[in-house]
N, C-alpha and C positions, 0 to 999 in steps of 0.2 A: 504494500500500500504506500502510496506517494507520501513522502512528510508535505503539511500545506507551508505554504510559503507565508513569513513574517512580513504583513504589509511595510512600505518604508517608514520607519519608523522619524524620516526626517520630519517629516510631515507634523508629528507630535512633540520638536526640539524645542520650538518656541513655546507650547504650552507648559512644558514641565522646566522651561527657564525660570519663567514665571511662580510656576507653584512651588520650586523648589526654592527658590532665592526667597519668596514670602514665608515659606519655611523656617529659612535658615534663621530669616531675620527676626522673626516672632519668637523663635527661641532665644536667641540674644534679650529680648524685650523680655522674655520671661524671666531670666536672671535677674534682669532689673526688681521686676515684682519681688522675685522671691528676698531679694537682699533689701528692696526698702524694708520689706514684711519683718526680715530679719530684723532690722535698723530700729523699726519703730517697738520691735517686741511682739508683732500682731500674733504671731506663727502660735501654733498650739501644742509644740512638738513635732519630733519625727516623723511619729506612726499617719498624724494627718496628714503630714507635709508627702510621703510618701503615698501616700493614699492620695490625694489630690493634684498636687502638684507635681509629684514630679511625671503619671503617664501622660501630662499634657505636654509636657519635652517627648514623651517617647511617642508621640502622635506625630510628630511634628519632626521628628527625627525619621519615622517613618514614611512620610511623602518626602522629604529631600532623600531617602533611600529609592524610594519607587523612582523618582526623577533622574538620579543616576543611572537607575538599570536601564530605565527607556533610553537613555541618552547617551550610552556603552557602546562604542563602534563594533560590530560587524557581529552581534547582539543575532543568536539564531531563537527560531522556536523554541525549539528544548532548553535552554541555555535560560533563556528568560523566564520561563515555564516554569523548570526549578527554582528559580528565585524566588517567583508570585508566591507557589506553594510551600517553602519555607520562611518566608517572612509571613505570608499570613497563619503558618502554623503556627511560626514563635509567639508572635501577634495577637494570637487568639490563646493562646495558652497564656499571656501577660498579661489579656485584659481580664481574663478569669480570675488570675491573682488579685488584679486591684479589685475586683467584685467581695472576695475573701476578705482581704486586705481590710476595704471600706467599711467593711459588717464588724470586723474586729478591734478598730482601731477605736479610744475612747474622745480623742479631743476633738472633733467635730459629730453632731448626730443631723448624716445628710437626711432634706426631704426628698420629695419625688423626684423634681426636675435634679439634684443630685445622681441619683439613680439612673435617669434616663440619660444623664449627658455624660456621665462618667464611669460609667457600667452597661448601661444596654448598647448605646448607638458604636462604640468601639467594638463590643463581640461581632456585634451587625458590619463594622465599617472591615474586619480582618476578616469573619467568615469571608466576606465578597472577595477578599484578596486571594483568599484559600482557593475559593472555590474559582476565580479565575485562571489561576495557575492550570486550571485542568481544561477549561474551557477553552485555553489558548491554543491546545493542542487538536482543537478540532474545528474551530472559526477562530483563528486570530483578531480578524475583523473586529468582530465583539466582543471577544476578551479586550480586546483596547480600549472599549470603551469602558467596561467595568472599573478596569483600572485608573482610567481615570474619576467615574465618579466616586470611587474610593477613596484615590487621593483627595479629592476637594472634600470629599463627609469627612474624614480624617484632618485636612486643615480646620476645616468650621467648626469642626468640634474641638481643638485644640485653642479657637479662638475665643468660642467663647466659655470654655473652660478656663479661661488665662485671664478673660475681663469677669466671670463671674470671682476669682480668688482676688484681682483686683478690688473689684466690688466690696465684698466683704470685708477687704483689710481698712478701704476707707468709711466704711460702714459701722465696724468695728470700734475705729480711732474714732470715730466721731460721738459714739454713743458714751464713749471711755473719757472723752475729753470733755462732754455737757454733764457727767457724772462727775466729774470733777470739779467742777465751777463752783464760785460760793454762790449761800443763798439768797432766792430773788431771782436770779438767772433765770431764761427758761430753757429749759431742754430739749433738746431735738426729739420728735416723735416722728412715726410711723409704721408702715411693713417694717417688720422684724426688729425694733430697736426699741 
């Protein structure tokens, strides 16, 4: 049986210029977050920090991986195939961890959109990688495009994963600083504070 041929993948160079450089660079920005958080005291320990924070680096680490593979000269079927298939294995076995992880950890008690944004849509965004790797091998065509709605569910969840721990930290500092105030003052109210 004929191997199918890897459409050119040139055609896809500029998309994943894109997504991976917004990658790279939203992780940089992350570090920011994480070390003002640090700076200000927000952080709630490890187990959160590692429960929250840090798979929104490995989300994010994972589309600038996707965009190197795609963008790897003379990148065959198979060759790429095994890549999808083991990164969305590793992938999915990591986001399983932070699912563990989340449920275990005592210094933040996530709600739903927690859950959905930092446990479900990740399983969801690696199964697709997983299961692409296989589907390359028999339409390329549409495995590319899997792949890249992966990458972008994988970005947008890494972003707003990265503005929700933002959030929180000046959400946090602010409730922490109108608690502080003498009295007279008034304090900042609303959702969650």
């Amino acid at each position: 049986m004929p191997q199918p041929v890897l459409p050119p993948l040139t055609e896809w160079e500029s998309f994943y210029v894109i997504v991976g450089s917004a990658a790279a660079g939203l992780t940089g920005l992350m570090f920011v977050v994480i070390a003002l958080g640090a700076e200000a005291r927000m952080l709630r320990g490890p187990e959160a920090l590692e429960a929250f924070a840090t798979p929104t680096i490995v989300h994010f680490g994972a589309v600038l991986l996707l965009s190197a593979y795609i963008t790897t000269p003379r990148q065959t079927v198979r060759s790429l195939s095994d890549c999808l298939v083991v990164t969305g294995l590793v992938g999915l076995g990591y986001a399983c961890w932070v699912v563990l992880h989340a449920r275990l950890q005592e210094g933040y008690a996530p709600v739903l959109s927690d859950w959905i944004w930092h446990a479900g849509l990740p399983v969801v965004g690696y199964t697709c990688l997983f299961v692409s790797g296989f589907v390359l091998r028999r339409t390329p065509e549409r495995a590319l495009y899997l792949v890249e709605a992966t990458a972008l569910g994988l970005l947008f969840i890494g972003i707003h994963n990265a503005w929700d721990a933002a959030v929180w930290m000046v959400m946090r500092q602010a409730r922490e600083g109108a608690s502080n105030e003498p009295p007279g003052r008034t304090k900042l109210s609303g959702p969650g504070m």
